[in-house]
C-alpha positions in Angstrom: -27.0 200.5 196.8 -28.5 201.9 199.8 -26.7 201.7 203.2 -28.9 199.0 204.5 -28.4 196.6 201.6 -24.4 197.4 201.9 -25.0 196.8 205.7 -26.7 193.7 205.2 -24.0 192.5 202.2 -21.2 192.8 204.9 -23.3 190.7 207.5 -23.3 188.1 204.8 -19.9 188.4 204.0 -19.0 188.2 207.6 -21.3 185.0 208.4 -19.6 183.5 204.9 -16.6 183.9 206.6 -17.7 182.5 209.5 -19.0 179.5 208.8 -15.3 179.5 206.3 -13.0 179.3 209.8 -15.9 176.9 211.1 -15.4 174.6 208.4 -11.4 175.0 208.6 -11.2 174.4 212.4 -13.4 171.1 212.4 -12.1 169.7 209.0 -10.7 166.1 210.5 -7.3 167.1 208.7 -4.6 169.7 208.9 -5.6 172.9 206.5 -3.2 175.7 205.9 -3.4 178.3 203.9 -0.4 180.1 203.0 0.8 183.1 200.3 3.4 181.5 197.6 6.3 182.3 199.2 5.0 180.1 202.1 4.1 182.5 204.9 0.9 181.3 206.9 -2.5 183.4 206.6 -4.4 180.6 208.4 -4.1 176.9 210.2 -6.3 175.1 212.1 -5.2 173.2 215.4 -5.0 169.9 213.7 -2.4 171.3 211.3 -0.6 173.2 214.4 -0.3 169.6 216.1 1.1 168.0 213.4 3.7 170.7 212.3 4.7 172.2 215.6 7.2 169.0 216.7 9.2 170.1 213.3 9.5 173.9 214.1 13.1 174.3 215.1 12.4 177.9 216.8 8.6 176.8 218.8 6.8 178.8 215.6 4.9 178.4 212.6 5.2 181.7 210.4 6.5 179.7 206.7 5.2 176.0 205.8 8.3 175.8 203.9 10.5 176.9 206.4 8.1 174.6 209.4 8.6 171.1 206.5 12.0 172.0 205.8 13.7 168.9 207.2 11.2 166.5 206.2 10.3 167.5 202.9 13.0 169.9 201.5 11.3 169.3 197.7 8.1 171.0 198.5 9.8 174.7 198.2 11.1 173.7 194.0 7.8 172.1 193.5 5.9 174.8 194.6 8.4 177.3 192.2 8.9 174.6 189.4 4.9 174.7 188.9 4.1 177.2 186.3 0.0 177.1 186.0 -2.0 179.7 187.4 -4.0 176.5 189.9 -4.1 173.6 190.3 -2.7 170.3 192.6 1.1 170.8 192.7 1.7 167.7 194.7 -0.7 164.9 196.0 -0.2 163.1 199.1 2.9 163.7 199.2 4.2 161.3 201.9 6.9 162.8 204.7 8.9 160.8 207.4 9.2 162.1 210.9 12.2 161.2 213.2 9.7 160.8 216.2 6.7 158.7 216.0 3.5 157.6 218.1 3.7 154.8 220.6 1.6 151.7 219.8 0.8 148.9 222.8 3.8 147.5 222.6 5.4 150.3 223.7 7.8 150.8 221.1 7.9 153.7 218.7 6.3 153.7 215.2 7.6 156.3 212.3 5.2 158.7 212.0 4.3 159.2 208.5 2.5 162.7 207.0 0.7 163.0 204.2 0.5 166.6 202.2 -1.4 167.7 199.3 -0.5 170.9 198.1 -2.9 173.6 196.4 -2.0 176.6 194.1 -5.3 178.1 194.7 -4.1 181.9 192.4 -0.7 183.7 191.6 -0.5 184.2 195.7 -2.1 181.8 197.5 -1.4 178.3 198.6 -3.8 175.6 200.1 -2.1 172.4 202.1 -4.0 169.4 203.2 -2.0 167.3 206.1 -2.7 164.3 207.1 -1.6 161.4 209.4 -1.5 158.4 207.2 0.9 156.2 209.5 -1.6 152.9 209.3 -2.6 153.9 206.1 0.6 153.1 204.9 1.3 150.2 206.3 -1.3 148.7 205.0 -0.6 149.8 201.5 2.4 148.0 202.2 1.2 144.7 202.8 -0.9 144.8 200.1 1.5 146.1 197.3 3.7 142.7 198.9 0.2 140.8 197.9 0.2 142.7 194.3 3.9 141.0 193.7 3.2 137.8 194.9 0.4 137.4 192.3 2.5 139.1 189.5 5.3 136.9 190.3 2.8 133.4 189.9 0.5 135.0 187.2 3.2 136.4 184.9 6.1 135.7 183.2 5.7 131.9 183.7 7.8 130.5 181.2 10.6 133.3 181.8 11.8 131.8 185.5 14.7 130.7 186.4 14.0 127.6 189.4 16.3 126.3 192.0 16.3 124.7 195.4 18.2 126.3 198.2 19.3 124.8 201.5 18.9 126.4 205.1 22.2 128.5 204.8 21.3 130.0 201.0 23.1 127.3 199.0 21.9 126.2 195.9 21.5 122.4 196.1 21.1 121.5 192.5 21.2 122.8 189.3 18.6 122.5 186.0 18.2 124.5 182.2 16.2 126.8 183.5 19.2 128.3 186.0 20.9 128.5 182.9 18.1 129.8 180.6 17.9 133.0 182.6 21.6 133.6 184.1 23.9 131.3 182.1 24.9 130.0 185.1 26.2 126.3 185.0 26.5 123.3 186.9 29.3 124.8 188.7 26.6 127.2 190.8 25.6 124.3 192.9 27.0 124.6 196.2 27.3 128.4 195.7 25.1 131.2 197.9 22.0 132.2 195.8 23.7 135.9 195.9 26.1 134.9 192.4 22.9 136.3 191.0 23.2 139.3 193.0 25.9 142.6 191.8 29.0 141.7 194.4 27.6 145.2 196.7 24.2 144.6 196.8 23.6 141.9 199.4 25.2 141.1 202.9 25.9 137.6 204.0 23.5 138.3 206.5 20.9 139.9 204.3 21.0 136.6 202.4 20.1 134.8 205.6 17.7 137.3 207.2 15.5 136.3 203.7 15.2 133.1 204.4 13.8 133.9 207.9 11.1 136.3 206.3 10.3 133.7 203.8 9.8 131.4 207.0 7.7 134.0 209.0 5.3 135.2 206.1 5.5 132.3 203.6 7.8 133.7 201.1 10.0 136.8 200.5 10.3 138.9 197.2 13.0 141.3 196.3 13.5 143.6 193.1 16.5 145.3 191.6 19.8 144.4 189.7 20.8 140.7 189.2 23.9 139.4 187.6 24.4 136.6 184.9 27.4 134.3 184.6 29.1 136.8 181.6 29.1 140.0 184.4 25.9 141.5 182.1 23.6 143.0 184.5 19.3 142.8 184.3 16.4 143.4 186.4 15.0 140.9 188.1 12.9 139.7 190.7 13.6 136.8 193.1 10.9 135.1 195.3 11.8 132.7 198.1 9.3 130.3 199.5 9.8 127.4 202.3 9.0 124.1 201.2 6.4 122.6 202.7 8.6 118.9 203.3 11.8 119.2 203.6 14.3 116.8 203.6 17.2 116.6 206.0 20.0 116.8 203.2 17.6 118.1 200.2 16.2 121.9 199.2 14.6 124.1 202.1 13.3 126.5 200.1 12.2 127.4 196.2 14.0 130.5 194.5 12.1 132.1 191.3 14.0 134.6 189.6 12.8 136.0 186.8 14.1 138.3 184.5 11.8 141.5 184.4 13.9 144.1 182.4 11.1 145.1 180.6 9.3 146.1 182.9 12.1 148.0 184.8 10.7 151.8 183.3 7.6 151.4 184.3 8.7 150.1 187.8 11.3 152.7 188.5 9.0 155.5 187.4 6.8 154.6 190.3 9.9 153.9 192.6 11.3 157.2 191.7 7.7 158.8 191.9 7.2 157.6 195.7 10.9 157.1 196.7 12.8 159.4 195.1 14.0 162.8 195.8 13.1 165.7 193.3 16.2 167.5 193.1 19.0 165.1 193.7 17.3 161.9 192.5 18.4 159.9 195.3 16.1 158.1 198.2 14.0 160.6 199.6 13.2 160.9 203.4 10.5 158.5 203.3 12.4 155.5 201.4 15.4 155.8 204.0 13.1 155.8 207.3 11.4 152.9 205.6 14.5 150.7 204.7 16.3 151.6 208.3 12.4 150.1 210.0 13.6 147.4 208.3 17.2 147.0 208.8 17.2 147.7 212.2 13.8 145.3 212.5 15.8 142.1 211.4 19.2 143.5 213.6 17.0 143.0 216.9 16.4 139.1 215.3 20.0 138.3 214.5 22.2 141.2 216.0 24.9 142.5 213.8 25.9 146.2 213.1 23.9 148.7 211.3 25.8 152.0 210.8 24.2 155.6 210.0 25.8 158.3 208.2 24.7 161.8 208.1 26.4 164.8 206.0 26.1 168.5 205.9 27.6 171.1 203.4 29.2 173.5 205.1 28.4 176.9 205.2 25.5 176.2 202.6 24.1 179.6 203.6 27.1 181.8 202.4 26.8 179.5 199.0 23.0 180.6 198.5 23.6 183.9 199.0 26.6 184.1 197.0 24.9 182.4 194.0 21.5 182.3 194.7 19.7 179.3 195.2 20.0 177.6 191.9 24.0 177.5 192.6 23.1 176.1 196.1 20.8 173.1 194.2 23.9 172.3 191.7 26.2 172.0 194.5 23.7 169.4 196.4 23.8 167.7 192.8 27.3 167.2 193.0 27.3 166.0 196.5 24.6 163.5 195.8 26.4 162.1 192.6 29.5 161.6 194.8 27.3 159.9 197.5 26.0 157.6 194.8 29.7 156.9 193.4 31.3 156.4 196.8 28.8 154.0 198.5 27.4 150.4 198.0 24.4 149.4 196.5 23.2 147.7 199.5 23.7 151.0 201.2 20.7 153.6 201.5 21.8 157.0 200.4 19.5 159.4 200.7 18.3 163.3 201.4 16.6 164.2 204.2 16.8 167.7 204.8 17.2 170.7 203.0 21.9 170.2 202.9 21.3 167.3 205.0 22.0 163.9 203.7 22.0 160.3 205.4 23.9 157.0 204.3 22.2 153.5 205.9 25.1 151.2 205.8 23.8 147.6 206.6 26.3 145.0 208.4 29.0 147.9 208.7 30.5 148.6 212.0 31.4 152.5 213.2 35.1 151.8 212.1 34.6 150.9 208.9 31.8 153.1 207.9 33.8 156.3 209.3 36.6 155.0 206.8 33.8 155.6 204.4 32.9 158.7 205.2 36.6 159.7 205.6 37.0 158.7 202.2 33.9 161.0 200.5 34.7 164.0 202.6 38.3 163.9 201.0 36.6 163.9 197.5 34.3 166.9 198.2 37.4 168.7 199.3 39.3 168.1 196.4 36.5 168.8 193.5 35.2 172.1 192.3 31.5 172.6 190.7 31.1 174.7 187.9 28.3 177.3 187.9 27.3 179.9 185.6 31.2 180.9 185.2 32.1 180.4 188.9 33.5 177.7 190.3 32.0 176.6 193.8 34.3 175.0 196.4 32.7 173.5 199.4 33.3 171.1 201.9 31.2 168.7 204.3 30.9 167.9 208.0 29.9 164.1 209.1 28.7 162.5 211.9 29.2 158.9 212.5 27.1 156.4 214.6 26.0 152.8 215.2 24.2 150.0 216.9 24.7 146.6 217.3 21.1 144.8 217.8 18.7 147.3 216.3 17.9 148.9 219.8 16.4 152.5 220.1 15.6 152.7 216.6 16.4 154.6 213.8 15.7 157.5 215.9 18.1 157.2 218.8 21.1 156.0 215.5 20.1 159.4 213.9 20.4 161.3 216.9 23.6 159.8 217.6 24.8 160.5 213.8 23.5 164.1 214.2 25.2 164.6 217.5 28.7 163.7 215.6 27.6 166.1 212.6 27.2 168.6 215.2 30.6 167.6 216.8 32.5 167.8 213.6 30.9 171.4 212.9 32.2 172.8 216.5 35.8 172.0 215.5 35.7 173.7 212.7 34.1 171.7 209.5 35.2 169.6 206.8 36.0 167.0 209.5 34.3 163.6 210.2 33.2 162.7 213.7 32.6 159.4 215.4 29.5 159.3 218.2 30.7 158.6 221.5 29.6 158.5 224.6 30.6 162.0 225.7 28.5 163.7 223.2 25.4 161.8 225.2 23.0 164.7 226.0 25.1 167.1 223.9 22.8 169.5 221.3 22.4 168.1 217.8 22.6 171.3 216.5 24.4 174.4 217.5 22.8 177.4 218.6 24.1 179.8 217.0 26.1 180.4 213.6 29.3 179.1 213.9 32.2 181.3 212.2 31.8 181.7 208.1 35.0 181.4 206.5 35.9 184.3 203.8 35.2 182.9 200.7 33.2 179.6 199.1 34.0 180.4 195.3 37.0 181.7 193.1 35.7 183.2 189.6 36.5 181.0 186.6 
């Protein structure tokens, strides 16, 4: 090769290139390309915009590190796959605390969407993406989808009854007792007998009713409860009638017994909802069901409470046992979250040690009773890990609204500002928000004191 054909090779490597960061800095969606461990080679602003309101220190240098608190599974998906390329995740969907503003002024969840490219052995490809309206809509329509599976299937397995403007059931017929066993004796009775005793409030039980009003009807899906205690999953539609009678039925409940479809269901549940490691409610399921929560306490005001807790000195445990003791002592503190709570409640993982508990119609007392009552259980257990035996402990922040207000940002601030509280005096404590801690940090900034050991050998 003579020098002017090497010279003119590097000019057309060069306007490759080029024309490579052209393409990367106009693409309408956030690219980043990153080695495997996660540090960045290359963004373009779009990505910078997005990602910069969740850097912690004002810089970008790791994706991992930058989507830490929103999407603490990407790190083990990225090492838990094992081909050489490929898609390791597909628009992955990721919560943010803060959100755009929309014309009514109020603040919407902004919601992210990430695909994530294993493009060799060291390099990494990430598509981001603001899907925020994309989502809601997907929303509406999967409510659609159910609405039409609900009339168009299953029609002879249904159990029909009238209810009255307060929930009651006004009268009862076979096919009550087809599907739940239920007698005559549920007349008079709230529709929630066919609910487990934890998983719906009085005022959850009223607020459907009001949805079914606004929208036509209202559809739920999860575990139901025969007459014998047996458990099954169902669903359970509530429509208004269209003429009601002053002492007769307001509305028509369906509930139908859907057990075998359940798999199916929960795969994709646990698929779009579900946290990797833990297998609780991921970031994007909590932010969802506290839109939600919060949405109906600004319509009827009642109390909506917000946990959040944080392993102490999580740190000093990775680096004592290396990460995969660190992920089997978030196991344990997720299976005790899913013991302690209701079913009604939302517990879920939201950061990399960082877990949050939506407790519907609870006030601050009661829910820091709660909490009380889970940090003294983490205290007391030990986890076992490849011959060691981890003890821990956990910080908690407690906060709560009374009429939805501020959002589930302002409650998680609040929590957050508690958490942080609770790790100032020294850990394993629970902390109630109050006023004083208004304009306080959330998070410290610095480390606080480690204490001198988180393990005793088996």
């Amino acid at each position: 090769m003579t020098v002017r054909d090497q010279v003119s090779e590097n000019e057309q490597l060069r306007a490759e290139h080029e024309a490579l960061i052209q393409f990367l800095y106009l693409a309408p969606v956030g690219l980043v390309q990153a080695d495997i461990d996660g540090a960045i080679a290359m963004m373009n602003p779009i990505s910078a915009q997005l990602l910069m309101p969740l850097s912690r220190c004002g810089g970008l240098d790791n994706l991992f590190t930058a989507l830490e608190s929103v999407a603490p599974d990407l790190r083990h998906l990225c090492l838990a796959y094992d081909r050489p390329t490929g898609k390791i995740c597909d628009g992955l969907h990721v919560h943010l605390n803060a959100g755009s503003t929309g014309k009514t002024g109020k603040k919407t969840p902004q919601i992210l969407a990430i695909t994530l490219l294993k493009l060799d052995a060291q390099r990494l490809m990430a598509v981001i993406d603001d899907v925020t309206l994309q989502v809601r809509r997907e929303r509406q329509l999967r409510q659609n989808d159910a609405w039409l599976n609900a009339i168009l299937t299953g029609i002879t397995d249904y159990a029909l009854a009238g209810i009255d403007a307060e929930g009651a059931i006004t009268e009862w017929n076979p096919s009550i007792g087809r599907v739940t066993g239920f007698g005559e004796d549920a007349v008079g009775q709230p529709y929630s007998i066919f609910y487990p005793p934890d998983a719906i409030t009085p005022e959850r039980l009223l607020d459907r009713l009001r949805e079914a009003d606004n929208d036509g009807w209202s559809l739920d899906e999860g575990k139901r409860t025969r007459a014998d205690g047996s458990s099954f999953w169902g669903s359970a539609l509530i429509a208004p009638l269209p003429d009601r009678e002053p002492d007769g039925p307001a509305y028509c409940l369906i509930l139908r017994d859907i057990t075998d479809k359940r798999e199916a269901s929960e795969r994709r549940r646990r698929e779009a909802f579900g946290d990797y490691l833990t297998g609780l409610a991921n970031r994007r399921a909590f932010f969802e069901a506290a839109e939600q929560e919060l949405g109906r306490s600004r319509v009827v005001p009642r109390s909506t409470s917000v946990i959040t807790f944080d392993a102490d000195n999580f740190k000093a445990i990775n680096d004592r046992h290396g990460h995969p003791g660190g992920d089997a002592v978030l196991q344990h503190l997720a299976a005790i979250l899913a013991e302690t709570f209701r079913e009604v409640d939302v517990v879920a993982r939201i950061g990399g040690e960082e877990f949050a508990v939506l407790l519907p119609s609870t006030d601050l007392p009661r829910a820091a009773v709660v909490a009380e009552r889970l940090r003294s259980a983490i205290a007391s257990q030990v986890v076992h890990f490849d011959g060691s035996r981890i003890r821990y402990t956990v910080s908690a922040g407690v906060a709560c609204v009374d009429n939805g207000e501020g959002g589930i940002d302002l409650l998680l601030k609040r929590a957050d500002q508690a958490l942080y509280a609770a790790k100032r005096a020294g850990r394993n404590r629970v902390e109630r928000w109050r006023p004083e801690l208004e304009g306080t940090p959330a998070r410290t900034p610095g480390p606080l004191p480690q204490p001198e050991g988180t393990s005793d050998d088996a």
